[in-house]
C-alpha positions as YAML, in Angstrom:
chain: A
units: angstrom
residues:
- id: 1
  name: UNK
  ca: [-18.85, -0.85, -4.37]
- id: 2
  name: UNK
  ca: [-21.60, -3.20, -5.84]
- id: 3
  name: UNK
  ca: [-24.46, -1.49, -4.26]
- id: 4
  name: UNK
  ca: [-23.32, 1.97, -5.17]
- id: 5
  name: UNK
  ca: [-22.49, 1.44, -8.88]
- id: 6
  name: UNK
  ca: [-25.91, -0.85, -8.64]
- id: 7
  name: UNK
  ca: [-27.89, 1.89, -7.17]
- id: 8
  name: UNK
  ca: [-26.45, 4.69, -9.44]
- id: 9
  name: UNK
  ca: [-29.29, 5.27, -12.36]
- id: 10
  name: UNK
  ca: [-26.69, 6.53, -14.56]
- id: 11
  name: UNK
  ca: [-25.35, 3.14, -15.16]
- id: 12
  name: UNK
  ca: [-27.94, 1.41, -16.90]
- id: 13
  name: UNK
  ca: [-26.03, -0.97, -18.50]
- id: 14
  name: UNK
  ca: [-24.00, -3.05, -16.10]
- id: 15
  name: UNK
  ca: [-22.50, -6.09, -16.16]
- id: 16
  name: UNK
  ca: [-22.65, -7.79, -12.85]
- id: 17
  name: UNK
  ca: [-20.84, -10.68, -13.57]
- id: 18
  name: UNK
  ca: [-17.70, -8.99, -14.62]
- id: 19
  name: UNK
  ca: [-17.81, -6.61, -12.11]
- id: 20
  name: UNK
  ca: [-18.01, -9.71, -9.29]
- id: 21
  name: UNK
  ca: [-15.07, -11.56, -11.62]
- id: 22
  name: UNK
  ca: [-12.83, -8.03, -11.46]
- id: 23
  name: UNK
  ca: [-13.62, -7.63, -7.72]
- id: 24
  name: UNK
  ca: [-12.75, -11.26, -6.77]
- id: 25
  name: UNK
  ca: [-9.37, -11.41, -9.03]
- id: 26
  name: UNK
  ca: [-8.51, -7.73, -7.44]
- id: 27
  name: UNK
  ca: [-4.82, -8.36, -5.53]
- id: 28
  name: UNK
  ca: [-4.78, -6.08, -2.62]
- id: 29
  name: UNK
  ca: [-1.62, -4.40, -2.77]
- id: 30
  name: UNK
  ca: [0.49, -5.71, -0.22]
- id: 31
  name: UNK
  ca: [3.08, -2.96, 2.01]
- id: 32
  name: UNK
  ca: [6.55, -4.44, 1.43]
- id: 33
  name: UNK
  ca: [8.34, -2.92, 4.23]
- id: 34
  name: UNK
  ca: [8.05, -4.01, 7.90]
- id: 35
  name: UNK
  ca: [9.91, -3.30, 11.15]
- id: 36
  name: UNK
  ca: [12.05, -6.09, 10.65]
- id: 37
  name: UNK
  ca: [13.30, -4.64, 7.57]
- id: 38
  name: UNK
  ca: [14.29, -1.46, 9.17]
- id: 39
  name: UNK
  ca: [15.80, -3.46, 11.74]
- id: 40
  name: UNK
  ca: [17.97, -4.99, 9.20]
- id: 41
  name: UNK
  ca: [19.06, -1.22, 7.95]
- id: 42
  name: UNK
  ca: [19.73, 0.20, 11.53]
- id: 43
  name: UNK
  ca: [16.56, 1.35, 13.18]
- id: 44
  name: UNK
  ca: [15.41, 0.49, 16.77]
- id: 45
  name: UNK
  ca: [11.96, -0.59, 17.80]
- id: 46
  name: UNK
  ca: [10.23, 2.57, 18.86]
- id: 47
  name: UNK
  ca: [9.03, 6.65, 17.61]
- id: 48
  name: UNK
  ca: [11.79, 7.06, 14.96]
- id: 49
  name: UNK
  ca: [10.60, 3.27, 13.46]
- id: 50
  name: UNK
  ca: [6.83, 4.08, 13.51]
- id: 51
  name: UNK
  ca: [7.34, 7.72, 11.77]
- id: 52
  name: UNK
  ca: [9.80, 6.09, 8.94]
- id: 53
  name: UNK
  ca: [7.33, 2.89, 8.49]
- id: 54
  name: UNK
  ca: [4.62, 5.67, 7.84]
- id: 55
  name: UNK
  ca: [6.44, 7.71, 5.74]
- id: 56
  name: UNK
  ca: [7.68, 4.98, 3.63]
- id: 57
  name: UNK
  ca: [3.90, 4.00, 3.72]
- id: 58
  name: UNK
  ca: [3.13, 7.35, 2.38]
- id: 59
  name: UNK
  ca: [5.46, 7.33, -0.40]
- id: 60
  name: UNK
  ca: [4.02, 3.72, -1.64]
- id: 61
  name: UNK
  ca: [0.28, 5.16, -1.50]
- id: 62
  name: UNK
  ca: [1.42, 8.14, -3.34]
- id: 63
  name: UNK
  ca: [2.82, 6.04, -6.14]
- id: 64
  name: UNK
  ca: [-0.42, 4.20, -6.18]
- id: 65
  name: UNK
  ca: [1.36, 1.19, -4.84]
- id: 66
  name: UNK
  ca: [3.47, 0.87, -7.26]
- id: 67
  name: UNK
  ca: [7.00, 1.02, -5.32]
- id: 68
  name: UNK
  ca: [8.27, -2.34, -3.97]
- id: 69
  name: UNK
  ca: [11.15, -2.52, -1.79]
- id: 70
  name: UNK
  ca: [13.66, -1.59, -3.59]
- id: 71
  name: UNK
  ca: [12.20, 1.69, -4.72]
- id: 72
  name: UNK
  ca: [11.71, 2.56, -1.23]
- id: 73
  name: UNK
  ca: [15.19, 1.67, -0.11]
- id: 74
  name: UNK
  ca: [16.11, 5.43, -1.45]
- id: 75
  name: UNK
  ca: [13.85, 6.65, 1.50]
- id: 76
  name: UNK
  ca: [15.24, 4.71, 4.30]
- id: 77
  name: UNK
  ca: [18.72, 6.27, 4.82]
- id: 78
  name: UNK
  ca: [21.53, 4.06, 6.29]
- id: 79
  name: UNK
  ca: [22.33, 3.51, 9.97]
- id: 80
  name: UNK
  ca: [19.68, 5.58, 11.31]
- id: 81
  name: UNK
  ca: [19.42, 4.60, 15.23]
- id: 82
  name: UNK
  ca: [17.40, 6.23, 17.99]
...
């Protein structure tokens, strides 16, 4: 990210130092659900898990990770087993 904002002649003005300060205090968003979880709601370790855990994971990224885990409950349905 450095190197291309750096290396782009359009930005003339730029501060380094913030940028490195913003890019160190940046939180990687964290996915809140895991298998476990889904364990805890009914699902069984296998191809029905995996294709909920990645939908659910698609529906965070499309919120622009702004669900957390009780937003995403509404997407997990109840006693789903394989």
């Amino acid at each position: 990210m450095l190197f291309s904002i750096c290396s782009n002649s359009k930005n003339e003005k730029i501060n380094i130092k913030k940028l490195i300060n913003y890019i160190i205090a940046y939180k990687i968003p964290q996915f809140p659900i895991s298998g476990d979880y889904l364990k805890e709601h009914g699902y069984k370790t296998g191809e029905l898990m995996g294709k909920k855990l990645k939908s659910l994971e698609d529906e965070w990224i499309q919120s622009n990770f702004v669900m957390d885990k009780k937003m995403l409950n509404k997407f997990i349905g109840k006693n789903n087993k394989n």
